[in-house]
C-alpha positions as CSV (number, residue, x, y, z in Angstrom):
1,X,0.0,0.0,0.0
2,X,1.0,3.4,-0.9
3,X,2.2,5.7,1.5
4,X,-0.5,7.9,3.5
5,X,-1.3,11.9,2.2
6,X,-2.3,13.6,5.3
7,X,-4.6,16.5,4.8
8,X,-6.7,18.4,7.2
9,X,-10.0,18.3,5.2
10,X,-11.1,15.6,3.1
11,X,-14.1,15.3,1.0
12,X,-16.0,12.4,-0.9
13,X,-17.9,13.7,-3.2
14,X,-18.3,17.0,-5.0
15,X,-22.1,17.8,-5.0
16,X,-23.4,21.2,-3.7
17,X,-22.2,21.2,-0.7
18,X,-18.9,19.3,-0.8
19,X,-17.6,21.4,-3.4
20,X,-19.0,24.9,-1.4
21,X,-16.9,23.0,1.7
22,X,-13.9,22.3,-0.6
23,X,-13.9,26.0,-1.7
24,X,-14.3,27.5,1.7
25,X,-11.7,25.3,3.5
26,X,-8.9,25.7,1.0
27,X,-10.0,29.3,0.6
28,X,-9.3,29.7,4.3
29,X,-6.0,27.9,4.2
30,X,-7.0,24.0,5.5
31,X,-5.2,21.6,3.3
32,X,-7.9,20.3,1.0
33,X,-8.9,17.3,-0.8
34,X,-11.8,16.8,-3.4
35,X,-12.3,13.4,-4.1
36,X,-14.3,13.0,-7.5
37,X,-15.3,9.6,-9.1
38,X,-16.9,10.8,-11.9
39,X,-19.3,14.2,-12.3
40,X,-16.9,17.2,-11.5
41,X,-19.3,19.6,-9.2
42,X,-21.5,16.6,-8.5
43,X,-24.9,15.6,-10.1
44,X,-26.9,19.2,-10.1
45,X,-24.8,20.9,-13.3
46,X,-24.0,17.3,-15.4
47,X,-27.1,15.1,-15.4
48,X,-29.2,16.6,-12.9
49,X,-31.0,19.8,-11.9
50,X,-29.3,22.5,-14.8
51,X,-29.4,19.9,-17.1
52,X,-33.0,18.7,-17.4
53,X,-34.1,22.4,-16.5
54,X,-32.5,23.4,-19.9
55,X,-33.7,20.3,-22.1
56,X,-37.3,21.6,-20.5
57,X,-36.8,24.6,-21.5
58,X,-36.4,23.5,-25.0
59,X,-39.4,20.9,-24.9
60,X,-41.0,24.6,-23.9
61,X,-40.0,26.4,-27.3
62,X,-41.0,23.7,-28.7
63,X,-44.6,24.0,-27.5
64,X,-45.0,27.4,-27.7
65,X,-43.9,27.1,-31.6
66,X,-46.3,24.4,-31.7
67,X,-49.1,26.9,-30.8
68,X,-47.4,29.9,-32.3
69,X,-51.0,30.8,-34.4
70,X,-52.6,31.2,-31.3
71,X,-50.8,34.6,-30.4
72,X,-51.1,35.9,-33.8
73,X,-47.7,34.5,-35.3
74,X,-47.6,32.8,-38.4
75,X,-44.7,30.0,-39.0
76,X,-44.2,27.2,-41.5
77,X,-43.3,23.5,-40.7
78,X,-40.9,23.0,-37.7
79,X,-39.5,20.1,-36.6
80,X,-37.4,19.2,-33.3
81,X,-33.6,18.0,-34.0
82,X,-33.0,15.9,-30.2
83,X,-29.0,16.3,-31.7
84,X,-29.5,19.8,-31.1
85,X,-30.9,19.7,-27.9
86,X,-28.2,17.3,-26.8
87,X,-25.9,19.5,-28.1
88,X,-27.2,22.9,-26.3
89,X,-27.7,21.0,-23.3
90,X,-23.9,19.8,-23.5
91,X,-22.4,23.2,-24.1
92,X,-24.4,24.2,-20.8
93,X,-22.4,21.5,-19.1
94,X,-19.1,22.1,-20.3
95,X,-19.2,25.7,-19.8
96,X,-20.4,24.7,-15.8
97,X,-17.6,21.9,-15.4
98,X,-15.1,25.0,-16.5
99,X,-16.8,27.3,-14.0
100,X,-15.9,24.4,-11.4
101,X,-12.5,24.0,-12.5
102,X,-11.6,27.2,-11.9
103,X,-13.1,27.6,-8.5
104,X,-10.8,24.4,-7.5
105,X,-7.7,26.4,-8.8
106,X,-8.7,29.5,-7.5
107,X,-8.9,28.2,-4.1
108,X,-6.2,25.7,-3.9
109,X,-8.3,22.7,-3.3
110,X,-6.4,19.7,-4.6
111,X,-9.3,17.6,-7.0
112,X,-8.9,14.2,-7.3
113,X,-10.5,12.0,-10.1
114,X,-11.0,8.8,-8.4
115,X,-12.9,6.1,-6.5
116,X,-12.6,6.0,-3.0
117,X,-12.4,3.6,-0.5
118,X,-12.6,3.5,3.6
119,X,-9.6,1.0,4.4
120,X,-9.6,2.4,8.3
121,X,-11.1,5.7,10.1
122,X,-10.5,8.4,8.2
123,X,-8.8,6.7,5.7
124,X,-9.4,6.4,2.1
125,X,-8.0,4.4,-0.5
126,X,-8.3,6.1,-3.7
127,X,-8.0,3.9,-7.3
128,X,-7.5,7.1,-9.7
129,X,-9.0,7.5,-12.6
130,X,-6.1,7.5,-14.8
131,X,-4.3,4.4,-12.9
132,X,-2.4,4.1,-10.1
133,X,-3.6,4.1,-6.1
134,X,-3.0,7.0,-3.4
135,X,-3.9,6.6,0.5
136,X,-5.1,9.7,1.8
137,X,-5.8,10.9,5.5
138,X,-7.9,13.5,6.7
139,X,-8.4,15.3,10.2
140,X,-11.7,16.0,9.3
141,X,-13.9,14.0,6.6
142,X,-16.9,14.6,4.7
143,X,-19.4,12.5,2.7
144,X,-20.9,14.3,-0.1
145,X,-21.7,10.5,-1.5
146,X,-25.6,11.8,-3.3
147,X,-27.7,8.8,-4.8
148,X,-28.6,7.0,-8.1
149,X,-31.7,6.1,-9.6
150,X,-33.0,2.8,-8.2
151,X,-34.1,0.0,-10.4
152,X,-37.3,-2.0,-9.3
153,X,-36.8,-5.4,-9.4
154,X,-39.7,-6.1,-11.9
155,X,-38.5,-9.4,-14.0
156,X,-36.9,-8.9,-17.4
157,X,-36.4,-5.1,-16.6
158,X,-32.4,-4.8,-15.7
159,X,-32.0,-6.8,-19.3
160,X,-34.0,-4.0,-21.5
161,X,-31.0,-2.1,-20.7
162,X,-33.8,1.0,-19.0
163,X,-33.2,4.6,-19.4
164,X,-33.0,6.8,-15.8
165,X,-32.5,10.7,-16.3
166,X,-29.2,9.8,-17.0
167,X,-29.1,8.6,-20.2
168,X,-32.7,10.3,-21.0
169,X,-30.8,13.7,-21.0
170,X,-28.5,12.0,-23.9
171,X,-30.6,10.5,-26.7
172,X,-30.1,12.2,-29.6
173,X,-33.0,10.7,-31.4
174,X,-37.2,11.1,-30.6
175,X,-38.8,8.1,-29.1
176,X,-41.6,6.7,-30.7
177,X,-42.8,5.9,-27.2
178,X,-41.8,6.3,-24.1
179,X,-43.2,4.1,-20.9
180,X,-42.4,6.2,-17.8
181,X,-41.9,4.6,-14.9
182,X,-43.1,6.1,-11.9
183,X,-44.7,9.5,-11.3
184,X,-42.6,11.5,-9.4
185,X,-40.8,14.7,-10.1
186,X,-38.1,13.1,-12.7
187,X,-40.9,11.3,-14.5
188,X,-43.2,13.9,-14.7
189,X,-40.8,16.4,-15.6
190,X,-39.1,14.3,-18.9
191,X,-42.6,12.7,-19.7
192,X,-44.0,16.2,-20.4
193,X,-41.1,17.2,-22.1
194,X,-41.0,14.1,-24.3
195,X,-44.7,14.8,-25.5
196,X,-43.8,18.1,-26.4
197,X,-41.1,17.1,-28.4
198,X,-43.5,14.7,-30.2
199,X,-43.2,11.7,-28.5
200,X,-45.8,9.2,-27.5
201,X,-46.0,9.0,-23.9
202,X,-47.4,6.4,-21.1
203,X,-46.7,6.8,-17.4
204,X,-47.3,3.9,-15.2
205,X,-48.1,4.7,-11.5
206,X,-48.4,1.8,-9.2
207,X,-50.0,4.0,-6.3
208,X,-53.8,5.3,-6.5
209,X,-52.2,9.0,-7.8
210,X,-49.0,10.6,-8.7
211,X,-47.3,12.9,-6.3
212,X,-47.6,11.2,-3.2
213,X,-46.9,14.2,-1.2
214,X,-49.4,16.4,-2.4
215,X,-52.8,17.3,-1.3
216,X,-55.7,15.9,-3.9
217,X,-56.4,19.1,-5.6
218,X,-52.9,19.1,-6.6
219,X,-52.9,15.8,-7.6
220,X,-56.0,16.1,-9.7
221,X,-55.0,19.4,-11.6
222,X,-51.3,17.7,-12.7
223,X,-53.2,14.3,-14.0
224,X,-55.5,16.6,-16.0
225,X,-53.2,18.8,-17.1
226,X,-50.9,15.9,-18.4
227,X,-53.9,14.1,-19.8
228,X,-54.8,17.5,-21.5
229,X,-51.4,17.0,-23.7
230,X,-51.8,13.8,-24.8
231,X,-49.9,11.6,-22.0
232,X,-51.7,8.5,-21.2
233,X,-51.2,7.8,-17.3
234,X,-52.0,5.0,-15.7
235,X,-52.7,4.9,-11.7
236,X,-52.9,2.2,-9.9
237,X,-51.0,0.4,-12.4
238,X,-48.2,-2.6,-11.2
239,X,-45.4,-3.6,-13.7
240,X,-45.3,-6.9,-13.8
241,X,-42.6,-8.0,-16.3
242,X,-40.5,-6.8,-19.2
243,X,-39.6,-7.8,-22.3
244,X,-37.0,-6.2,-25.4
245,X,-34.6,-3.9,-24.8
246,X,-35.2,0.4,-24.8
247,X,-34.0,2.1,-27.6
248,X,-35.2,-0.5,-30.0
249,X,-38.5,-2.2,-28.7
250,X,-39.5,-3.0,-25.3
251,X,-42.7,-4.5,-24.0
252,X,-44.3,-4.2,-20.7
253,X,-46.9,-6.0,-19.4
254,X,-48.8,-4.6,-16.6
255,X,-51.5,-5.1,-14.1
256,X,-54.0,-2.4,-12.8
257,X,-58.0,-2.8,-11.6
258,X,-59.2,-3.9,-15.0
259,X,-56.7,-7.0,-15.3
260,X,-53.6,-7.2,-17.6
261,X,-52.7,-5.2,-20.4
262,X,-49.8,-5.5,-22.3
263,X,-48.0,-1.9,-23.4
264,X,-45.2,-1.5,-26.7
265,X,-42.8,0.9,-26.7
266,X,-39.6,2.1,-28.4
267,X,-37.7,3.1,-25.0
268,X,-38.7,2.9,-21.6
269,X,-37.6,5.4,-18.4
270,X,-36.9,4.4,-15.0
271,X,-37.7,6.8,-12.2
272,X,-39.4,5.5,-9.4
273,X,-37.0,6.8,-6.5
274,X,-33.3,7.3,-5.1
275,X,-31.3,4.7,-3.5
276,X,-28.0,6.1,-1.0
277,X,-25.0,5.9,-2.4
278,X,-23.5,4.1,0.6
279,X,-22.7,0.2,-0.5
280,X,-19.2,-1.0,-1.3
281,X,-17.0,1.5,0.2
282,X,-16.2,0.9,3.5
283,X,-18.0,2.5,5.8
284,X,-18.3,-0.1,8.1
285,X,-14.4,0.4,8.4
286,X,-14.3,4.3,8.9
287,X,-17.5,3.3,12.1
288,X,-19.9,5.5,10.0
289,X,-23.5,4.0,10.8
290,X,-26.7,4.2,8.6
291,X,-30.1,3.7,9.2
292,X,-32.1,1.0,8.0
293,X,-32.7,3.2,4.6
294,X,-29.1,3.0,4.1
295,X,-28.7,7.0,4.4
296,X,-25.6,7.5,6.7
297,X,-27.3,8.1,10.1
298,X,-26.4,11.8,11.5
299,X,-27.2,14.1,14.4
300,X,-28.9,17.6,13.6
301,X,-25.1,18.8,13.0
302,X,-24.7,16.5,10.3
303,X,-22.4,14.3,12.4
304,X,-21.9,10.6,11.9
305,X,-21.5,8.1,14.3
306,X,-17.4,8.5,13.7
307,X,-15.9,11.1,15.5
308,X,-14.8,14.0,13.1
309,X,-16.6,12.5,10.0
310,X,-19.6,14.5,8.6
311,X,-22.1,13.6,6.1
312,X,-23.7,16.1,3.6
313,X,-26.4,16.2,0.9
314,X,-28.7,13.3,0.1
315,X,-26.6,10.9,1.8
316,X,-27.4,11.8,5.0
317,X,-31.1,11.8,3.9
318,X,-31.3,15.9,3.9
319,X,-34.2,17.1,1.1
320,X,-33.0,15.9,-2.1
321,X,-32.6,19.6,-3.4
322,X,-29.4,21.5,-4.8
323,X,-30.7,23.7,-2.2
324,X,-30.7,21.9,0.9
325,X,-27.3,20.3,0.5
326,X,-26.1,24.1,-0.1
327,X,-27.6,24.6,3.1
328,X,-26.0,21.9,4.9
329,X,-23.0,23.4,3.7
330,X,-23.9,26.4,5.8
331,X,-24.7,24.0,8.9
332,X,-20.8,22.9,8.6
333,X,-19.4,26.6,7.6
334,X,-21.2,28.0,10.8
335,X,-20.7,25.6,13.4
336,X,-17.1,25.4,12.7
337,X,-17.0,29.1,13.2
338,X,-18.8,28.4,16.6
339,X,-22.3,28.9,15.7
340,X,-24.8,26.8,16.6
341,X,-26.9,25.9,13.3
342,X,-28.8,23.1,13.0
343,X,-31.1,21.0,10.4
344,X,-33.8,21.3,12.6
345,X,-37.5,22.7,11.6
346,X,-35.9,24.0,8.2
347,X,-38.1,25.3,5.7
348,X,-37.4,24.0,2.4
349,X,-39.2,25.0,-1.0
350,X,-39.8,22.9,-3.7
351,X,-40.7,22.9,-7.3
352,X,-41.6,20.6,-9.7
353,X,-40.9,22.3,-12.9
354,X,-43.7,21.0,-15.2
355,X,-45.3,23.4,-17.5
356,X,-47.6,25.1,-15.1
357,X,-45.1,24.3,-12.2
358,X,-46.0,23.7,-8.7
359,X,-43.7,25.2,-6.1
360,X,-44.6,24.2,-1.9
361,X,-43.8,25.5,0.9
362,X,-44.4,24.8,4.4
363,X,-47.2,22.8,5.3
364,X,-50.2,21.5,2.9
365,X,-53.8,20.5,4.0
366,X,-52.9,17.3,4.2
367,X,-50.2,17.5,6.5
368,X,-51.7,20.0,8.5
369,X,-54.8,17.6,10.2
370,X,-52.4,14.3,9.9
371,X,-50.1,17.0,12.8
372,X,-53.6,18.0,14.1
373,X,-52.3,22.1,13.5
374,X,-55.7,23.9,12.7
375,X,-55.3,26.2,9.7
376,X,-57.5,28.3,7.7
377,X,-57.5,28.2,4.2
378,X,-57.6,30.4,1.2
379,X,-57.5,29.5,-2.0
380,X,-57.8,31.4,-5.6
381,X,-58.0,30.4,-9.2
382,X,-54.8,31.5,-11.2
383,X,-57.4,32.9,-13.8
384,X,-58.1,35.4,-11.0
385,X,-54.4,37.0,-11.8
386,X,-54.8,38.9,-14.3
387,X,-51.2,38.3,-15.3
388,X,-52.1,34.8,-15.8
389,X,-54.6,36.0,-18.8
390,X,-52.2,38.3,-20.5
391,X,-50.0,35.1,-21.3
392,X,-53.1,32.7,-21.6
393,X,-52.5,30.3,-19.3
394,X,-55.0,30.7,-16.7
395,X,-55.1,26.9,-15.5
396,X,-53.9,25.9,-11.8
397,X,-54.4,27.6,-8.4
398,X,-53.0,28.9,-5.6
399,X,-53.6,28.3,-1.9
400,X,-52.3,29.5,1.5
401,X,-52.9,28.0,5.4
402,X,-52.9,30.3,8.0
403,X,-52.4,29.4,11.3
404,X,-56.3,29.4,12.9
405,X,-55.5,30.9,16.1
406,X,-52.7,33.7,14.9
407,X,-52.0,35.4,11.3
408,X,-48.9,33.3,10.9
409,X,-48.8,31.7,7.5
410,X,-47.8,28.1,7.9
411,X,-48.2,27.4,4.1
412,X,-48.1,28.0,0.4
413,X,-48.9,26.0,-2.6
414,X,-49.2,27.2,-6.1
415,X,-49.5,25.4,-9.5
416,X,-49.4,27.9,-12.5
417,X,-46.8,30.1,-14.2
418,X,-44.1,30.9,-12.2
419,X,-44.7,29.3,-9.3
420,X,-41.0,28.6,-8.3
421,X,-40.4,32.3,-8.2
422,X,-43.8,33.4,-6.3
423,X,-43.0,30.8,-3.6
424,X,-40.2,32.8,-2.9
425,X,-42.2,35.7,-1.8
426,X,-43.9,33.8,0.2
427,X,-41.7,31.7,1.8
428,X,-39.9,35.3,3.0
429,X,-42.9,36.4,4.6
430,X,-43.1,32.9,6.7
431,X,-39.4,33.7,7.6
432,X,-39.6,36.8,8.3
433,X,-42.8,36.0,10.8
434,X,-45.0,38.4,9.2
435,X,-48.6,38.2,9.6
436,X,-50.4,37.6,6.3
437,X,-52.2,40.7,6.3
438,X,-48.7,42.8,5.9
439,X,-48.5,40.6,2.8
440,X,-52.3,40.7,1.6
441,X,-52.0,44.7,2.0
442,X,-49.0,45.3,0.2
443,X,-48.3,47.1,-3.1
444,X,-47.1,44.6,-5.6
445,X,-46.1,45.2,-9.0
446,X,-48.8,44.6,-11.5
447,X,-49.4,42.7,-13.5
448,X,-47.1,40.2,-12.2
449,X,-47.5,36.7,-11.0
450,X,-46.8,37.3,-7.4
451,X,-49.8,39.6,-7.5
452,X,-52.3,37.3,-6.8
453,X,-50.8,36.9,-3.3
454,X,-52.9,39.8,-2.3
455,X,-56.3,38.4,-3.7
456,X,-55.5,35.3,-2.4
457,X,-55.0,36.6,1.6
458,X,-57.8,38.5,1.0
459,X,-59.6,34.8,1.0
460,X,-58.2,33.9,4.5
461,X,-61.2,33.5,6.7
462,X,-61.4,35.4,9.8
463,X,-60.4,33.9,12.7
């Protein structure tokens, strides 16, 4: 075995908040170490978060030049070329893996392209990526480890070779029809897309509705909308076996209510949930614990169960948002700076960027009476904001609980245009404490999205 590198911070991983550590710490003068397998500034900028964002963006232009006659433009035939989405999506990436780069020079963390291995506490055994092994020490360690797409274990379907958003973000070619498994966020997200780049498109659901999380009206208003662009979903639906191979032809056969039903396809998309990256490396050997998910078990301080070994990101089974890891970043930064920051009672947004999105924060009705907190509620069509109606897309709502014996606003939900950046406004005013009148009664710009905030208050029953 090689000889040991000592360094004072080491780091497996470079997701959002690894790399942020890395920066800070070598920035500050700590010895650093970055160690990378594969995806240099982690999943979020290569197959991730700015990735499908942009390929939905294009599945957007798309849509709108689909429906260009409708606001008074006139165009001939268009066609989509997926090589030229690949190819704008790629030039995103490369121009964000350059950005990261230079942050690693500029702050003197030393990156290493490599798979790493726990061989003792706080020791990893590294096989680099371009041969050769190094042994590496830290004082202080961090996983930054993220997860993969699991893959149900429904017969025949590891063989058809399945897509996940991996390889989904890299065809170059339209499928003739795509069978999306699961509806989640990843599924929902590319199956929309797909359609609007002309695919045929089936998503299977094996619970009673997709988007577990969300309250009903929610559900109901994404199926419909879906359904409204051609997608044919099926809820309820179990997979029971598989049969070809995606990219070529793949059959699914399939069991829901009304009996079997056999489904054919050109290519078929995997994205039923996340599974840890935690197997095979060691951990047992550094005496870092998980939990019986397999996340790495940690206290509200992002410690493990090995002295001066931290875990970060979806690992440690924080919010699987770009976002949250960059805030257990901060958790780290300010606790080692003597603060006392914790990932306790966090409020974390979300959006699922469909076309309407819906953006959450805080709690919905259905969480609200399964934590018995009585809430008033207020809800307003988004064809009630006028801004909605200037752009013609006037479908989806939004709604806000209010805490029933105070003016505290406990949560906001929206589904329409824009609703990742008008849960923003919101989720300041919940911060910030502010009863819901100071936001019903102030002057917003018009005609904007975040307009409709004010109509909407102005729903909250009295208490």
């Amino acid at each position: 075995m090689s000889q040991a590198e000592h360094y004072e911070i080491l780091i497996l991983g470079s997701g959002a908040a690894g790399k942020l550590l890395a920066w800070h710490m070598a920035g500050s003068g700590r010895r650093t170490a970055m160690v990378e397998r594969r995806w240099i500034g982690g999943s979020c900028p290569n197959i991730a978060c700015l990735p499908s964002k942009n390929e939905i963006w294009s599945a957007e232009v798309a849509h709108l030049v689909q429906h260009a006659a409708e606001f008074g433009t006139t165009n001939g035939p268009a066609a989509v070329n997926m090589a030229a989405v690949r190819r704008r999506k790629r030039d995103m990436v490369d121009r964000e893996i350059a950005h990261h780069l230079e942050n690693y020079k500029a702050s003197g963390t030393e990156l290493i392209m490599g798979t790493g291995r726990f061989v003792a506490p706080k020791t990893l055994e590294v096989q680099l990526n371009d041969g050769g092994t190094r042994l590496l020490t830290g004082d202080r360690v961090f996983l930054n480890l993220g997860t993969h797409a699991a893959i149900p274990n429904i017969p025949g379907l590891e063989a058809a070779r399945p897509l996940t958003h991996i390889e989904a973000l890299e065809l170059d070619y339209l499928p003739a029809h795509l069978i999306v498994l699961g509806g989640g966020y990843v599924g929902l997200e590319l199956a929309q897309a797909y359609r609007r780049f002309g695919a045929e498109v089936t998503i299977i659901e094996a619970g009673p509705e997709f988007a577990g999380r969300e309250d009903r009206d929610v559900a109901e208003t994404l199926l419909e909308m879906l359904r409204g662009e051609g997608i044919e979903v099926l809820l309820d639906t179990k997979a029971l076996r598989v049969d070809g191979r995606s990219g070529e032809s793949v059959g699914l056969v399939v069991q829901s209510p009304a009996g079997e039903r056999r489904l054919d396809a050109s290519d078929i998309l995997v994205a039923v949930g996340r599974t840890p990256n935690t197997s095979g490396i060691g951990l047992d050997r550094a005496g870092v614990a998980l939990d019986p998910r397999g996340y790495i078990a940690v206290n509200d301080r992002l410690e493990t169960s090995a002295p001066g070994v931290w875990a970060i990101g979806e690992c440690a089974g924080s919010p699987q948002f770009t976002h949250a890891s960059l805030d257990d970043f901060r958790v780290i930064r300010d606790n080692f700076a003597g603060g006392a920051r914790s990932t306790r009672n966090r409020l974390v947004p979300y959006c699922l960027f469909t076309d309407p999105q819906l953006a959450r924060v805080g709690l919905n009705e259905t969480e609200a009476a399964l934590k018995g907190v009585a809430v008033r509620l207020a809800k307003l069509p988004m064809s009630a904001v006028l801004r909605s109606r200037t752009i013609s897309e006037t479908g989806g709502f939004m709604k806000a609980l209010v805490a029933a014996d105070d003016d505290r606003i406990l949560g906001f939900a929206m589904i329409g245009p824009e609703a990742g950046e008008v849960v923003a406004v919101a989720q300041t005013a919940m911060l910030a404490g502010m009863p819901y009148t100071a936001l019903r009664d102030a002057i917003l710009t018009h005609p904007t999205m975040a307009e409709g905030l004010g109509p909407l208050l102005s729903r909250v029953p009295a208490s």
